[in-house]
C-alpha positions as CSV (number, residue, x, y, z in Angstrom):
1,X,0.0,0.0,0.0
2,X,3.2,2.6,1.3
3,X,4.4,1.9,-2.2
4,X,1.2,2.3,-4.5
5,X,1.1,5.6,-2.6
6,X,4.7,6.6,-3.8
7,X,4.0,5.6,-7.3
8,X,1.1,8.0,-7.0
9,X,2.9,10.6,-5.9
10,X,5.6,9.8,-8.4
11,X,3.0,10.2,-11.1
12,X,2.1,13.7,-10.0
13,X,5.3,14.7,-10.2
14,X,6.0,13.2,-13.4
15,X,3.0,14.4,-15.1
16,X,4.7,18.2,-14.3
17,X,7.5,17.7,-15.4
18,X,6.5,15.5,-18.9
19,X,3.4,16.5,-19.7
20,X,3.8,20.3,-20.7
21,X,5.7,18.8,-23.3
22,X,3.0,16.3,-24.6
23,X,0.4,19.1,-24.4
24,X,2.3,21.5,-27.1
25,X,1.7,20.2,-30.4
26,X,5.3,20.9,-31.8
27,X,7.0,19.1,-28.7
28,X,8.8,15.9,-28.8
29,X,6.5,13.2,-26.7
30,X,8.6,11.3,-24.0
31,X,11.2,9.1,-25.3
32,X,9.8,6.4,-23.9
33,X,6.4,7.2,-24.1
34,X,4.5,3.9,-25.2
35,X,0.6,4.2,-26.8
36,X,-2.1,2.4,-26.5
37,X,-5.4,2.2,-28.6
38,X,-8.9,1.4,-27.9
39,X,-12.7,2.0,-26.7
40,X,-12.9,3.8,-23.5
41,X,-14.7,1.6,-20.9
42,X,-15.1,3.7,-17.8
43,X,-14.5,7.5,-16.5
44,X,-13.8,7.4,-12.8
45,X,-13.2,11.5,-12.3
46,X,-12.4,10.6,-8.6
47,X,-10.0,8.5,-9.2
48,X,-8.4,10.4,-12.6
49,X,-8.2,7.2,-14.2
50,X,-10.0,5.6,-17.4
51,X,-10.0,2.3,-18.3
52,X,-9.9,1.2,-21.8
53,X,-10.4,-1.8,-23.9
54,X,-7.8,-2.8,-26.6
55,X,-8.1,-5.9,-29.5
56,X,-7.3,-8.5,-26.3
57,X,-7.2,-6.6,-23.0
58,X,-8.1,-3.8,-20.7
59,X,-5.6,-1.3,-18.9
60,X,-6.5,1.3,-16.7
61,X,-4.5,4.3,-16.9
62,X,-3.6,7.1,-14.4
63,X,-4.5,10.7,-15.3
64,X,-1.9,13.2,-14.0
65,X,-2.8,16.9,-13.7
66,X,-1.4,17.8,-16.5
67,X,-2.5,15.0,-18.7
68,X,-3.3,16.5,-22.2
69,X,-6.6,15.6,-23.9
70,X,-7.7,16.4,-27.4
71,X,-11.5,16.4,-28.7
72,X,-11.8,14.9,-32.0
73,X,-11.3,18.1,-33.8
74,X,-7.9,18.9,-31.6
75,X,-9.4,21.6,-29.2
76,X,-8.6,21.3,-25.8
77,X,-10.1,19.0,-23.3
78,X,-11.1,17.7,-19.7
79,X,-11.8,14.5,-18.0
80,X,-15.4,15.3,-18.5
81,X,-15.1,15.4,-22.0
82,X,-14.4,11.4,-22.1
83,X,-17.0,8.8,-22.1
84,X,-17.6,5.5,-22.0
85,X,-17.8,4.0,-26.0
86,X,-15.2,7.0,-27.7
87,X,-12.2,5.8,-29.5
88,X,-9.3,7.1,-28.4
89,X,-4.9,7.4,-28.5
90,X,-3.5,7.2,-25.1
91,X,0.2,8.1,-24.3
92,X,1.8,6.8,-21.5
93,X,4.4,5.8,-19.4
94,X,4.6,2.8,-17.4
95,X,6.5,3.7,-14.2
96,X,6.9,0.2,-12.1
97,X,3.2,-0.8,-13.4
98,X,1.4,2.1,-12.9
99,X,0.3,3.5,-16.5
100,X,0.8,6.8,-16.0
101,X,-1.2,8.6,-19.0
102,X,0.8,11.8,-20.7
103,X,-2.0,12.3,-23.3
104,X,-5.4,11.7,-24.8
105,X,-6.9,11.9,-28.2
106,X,-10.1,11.2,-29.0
107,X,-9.8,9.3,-32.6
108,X,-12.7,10.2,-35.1
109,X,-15.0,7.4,-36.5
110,X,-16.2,8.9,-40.2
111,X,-19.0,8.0,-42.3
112,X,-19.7,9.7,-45.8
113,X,-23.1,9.1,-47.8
114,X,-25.9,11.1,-49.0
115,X,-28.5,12.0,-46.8
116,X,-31.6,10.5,-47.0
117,X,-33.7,11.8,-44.5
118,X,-32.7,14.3,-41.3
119,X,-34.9,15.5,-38.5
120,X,-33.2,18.2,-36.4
121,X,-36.3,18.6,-33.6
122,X,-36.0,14.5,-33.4
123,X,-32.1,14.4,-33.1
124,X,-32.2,11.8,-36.4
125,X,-30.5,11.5,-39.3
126,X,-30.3,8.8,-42.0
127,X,-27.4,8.2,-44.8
128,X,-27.6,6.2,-48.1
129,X,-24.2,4.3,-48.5
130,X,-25.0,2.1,-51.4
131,X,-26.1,-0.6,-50.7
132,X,-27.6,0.5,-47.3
133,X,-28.7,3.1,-45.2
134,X,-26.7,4.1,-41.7
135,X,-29.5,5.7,-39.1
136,X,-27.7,8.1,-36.7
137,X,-28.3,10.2,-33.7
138,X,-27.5,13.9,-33.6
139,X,-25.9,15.2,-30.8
140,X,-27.4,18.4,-29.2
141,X,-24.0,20.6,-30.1
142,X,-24.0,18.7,-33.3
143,X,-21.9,20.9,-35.6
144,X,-22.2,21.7,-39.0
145,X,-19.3,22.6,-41.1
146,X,-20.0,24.4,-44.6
147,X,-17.9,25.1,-47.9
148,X,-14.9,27.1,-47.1
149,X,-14.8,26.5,-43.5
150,X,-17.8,28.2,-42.5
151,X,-20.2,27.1,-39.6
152,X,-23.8,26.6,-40.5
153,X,-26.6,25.0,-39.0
154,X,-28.4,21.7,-39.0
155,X,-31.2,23.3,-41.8
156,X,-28.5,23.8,-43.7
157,X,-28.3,20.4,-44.2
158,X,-31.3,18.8,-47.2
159,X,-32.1,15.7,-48.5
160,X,-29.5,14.6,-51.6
161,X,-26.7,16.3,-49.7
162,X,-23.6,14.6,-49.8
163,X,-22.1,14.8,-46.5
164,X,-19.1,13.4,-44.4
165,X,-20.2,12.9,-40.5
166,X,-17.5,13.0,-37.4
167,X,-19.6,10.2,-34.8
168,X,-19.1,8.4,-31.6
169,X,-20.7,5.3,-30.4
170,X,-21.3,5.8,-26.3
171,X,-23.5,2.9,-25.4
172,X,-23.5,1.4,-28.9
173,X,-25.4,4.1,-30.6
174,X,-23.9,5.9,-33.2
175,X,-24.0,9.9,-32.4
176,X,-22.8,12.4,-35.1
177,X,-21.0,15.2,-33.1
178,X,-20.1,16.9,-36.9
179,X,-21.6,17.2,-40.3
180,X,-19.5,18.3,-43.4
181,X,-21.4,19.9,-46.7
182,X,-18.4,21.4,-48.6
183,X,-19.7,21.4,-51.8
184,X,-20.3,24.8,-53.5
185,X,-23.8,25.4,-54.6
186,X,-24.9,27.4,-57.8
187,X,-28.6,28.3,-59.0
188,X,-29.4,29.4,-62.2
189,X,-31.8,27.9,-65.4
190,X,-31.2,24.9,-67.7
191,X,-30.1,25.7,-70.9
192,X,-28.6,22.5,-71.9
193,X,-28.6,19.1,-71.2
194,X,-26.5,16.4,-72.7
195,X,-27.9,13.0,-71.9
196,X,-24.9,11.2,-73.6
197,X,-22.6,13.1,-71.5
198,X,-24.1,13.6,-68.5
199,X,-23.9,17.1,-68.3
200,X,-25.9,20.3,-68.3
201,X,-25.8,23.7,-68.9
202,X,-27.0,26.1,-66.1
203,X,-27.3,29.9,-66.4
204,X,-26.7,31.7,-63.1
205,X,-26.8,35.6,-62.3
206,X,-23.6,35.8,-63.1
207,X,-23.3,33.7,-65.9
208,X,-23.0,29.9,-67.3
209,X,-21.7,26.8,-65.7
210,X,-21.2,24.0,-67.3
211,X,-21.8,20.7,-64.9
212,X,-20.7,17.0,-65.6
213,X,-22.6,14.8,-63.3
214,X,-21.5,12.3,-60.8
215,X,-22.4,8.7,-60.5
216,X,-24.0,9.1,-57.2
217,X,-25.1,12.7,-58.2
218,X,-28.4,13.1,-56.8
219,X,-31.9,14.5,-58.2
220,X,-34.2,15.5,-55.9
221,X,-37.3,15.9,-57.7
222,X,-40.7,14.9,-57.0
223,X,-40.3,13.9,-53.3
224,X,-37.2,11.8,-54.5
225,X,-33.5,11.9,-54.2
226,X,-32.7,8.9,-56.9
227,X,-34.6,11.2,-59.8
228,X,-33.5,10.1,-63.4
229,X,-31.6,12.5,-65.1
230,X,-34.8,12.9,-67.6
231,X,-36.3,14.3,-65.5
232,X,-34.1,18.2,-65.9
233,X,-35.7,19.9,-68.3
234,X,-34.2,23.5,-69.9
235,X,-35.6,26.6,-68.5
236,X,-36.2,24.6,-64.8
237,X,-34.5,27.0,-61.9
238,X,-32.2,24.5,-60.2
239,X,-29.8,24.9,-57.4
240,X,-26.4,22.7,-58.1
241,X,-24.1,21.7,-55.3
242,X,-20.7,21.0,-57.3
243,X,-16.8,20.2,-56.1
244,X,-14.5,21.8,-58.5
245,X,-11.8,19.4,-59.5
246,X,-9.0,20.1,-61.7
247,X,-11.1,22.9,-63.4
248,X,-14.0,20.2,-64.0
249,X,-17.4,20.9,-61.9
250,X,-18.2,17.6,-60.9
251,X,-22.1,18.0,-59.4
252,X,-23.4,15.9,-56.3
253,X,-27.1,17.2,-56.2
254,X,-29.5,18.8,-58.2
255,X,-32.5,20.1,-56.5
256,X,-34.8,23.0,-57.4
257,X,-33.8,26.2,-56.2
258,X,-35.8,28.1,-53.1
259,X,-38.7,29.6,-53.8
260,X,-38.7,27.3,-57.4
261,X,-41.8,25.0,-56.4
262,X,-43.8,27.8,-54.8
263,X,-43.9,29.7,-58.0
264,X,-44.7,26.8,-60.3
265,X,-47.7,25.7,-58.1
266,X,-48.4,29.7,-58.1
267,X,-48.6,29.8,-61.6
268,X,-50.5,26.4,-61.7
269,X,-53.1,27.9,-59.7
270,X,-53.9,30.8,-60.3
């Protein structure tokens, strides 16, 4: 027991002296710092420690004060932030048998498809990955990252998007702490469409784009996001979410633009 105490004392001191090191991103990690990698099992904030499960065993690891942790998207963490399910990087030192932990990263679990279905007020949100859909829970500070680094918010997010998700799995459910739309978007008429090709012709405010559709690109028309590419017609007002590669606008989803459908069914009805 004396000598558990010493080690634990130990640890404290070592965590001051090694740790400021670990926590600045350019430092050199201890030279014999060892890492381990696996699903956290428990969080005991009295104790500082967490336990985690690797591929054939668990090790329980001692927090110093010091100890470094890193969210998912590298911003700085606390104990608190860890939970029972996350994935995560642990880098330690083991001093006599105790596992003295110099730092914690929380590794990202990623998921890309096209969204199917997404109900903010209901926390849900459902992804087509051909040949199946992934369900998913949003997380109340569920982030949304847009084109160009820019924040948005979850009604930013439409059916047809093609999206990239950041998600955790605490208590085997899979909960989405970020969504990615970086595509550009572009709204203008139909002036041409090459069914051949797969391409059309769409002229904007500013001008004419020329699109050449992806495989997966989706149509949302009609209360679908699989619409067949007979559908476009020239002179419909479209919006186009595109990634520009190599000079090439590759487009992901074609859906009519805001305010398209509500003039149609104006001028339907009269």
């Amino acid at each position: 027991m004396k000598m558990n105490s010493i080690l634990r004392w130990s640890l404290g001191v070592l965590s001051a002296m090694t740790v400021t090191a670990a926590a600045s991103p350019t430092a050199a990690s201890p030279a014999n710092e060892k890492q381990y990698i696996g699903k956290i099992d428990d969080v005991n904030s009295a104790e500082h420690t967490v336990t985690v499960h690797g591929l054939v065993r668990h090790r329980t690891f001692d927090l110093g004060n010091n100890c470094a942790i890193l969210r998912w998207d590298k911003t700085a963490a606390g104990i608190k932030d860890l939970r029972p399910g996350q994935k995560v990087t642990i880098g330690y030192q083991n001093i006599n048998g105790v596992l003295a932990a110099d730092r914690i990263e929380q590794n990202t679990k990623r998921y890309s498809g096209v969204v199917k279905s997404i109900n903010p007020s209901q926390g849900q949100l459902v992804l087509r990955h051909w040949p199946r859909d992934q369900k998913f829970i949003l997380a109340e500070d569920c982030k949304v990252m847009l084109h160009d680094q820019e924040n948005g918010a979850l009604d930013s997010i439409k059916p047809g998007d093609h999206v990239t998700v950041v998600y955790e799995t605490p208590s085997g459910s899979d909960v989405v702490c970020q969504i990615a739309q970086t595509s550009l978007s572009f709204a203008g008429s139909i002036v041409a469409i090459d069914l051949p090709h797969r391409t059309i012709s769409i002229e904007g405010t500013f001008g004419a784009k020329r699109f050449s559709l992806a495989n997966d690109c989706s149509i949302v028309m009609h209360g679908r996001t699989d619409a067949p590419l007979m559908d476009l017609r020239p002179g419909q007002h479209l919006t186009v979410n595109y990634d520009q590669v190599n000079g090439v606008n590759v487009a992901n989803r074609i859906a009519p633009a805001e305010g398209a459908h509500e003039a149609a069914t104006a001028q339907a009805n009269p």
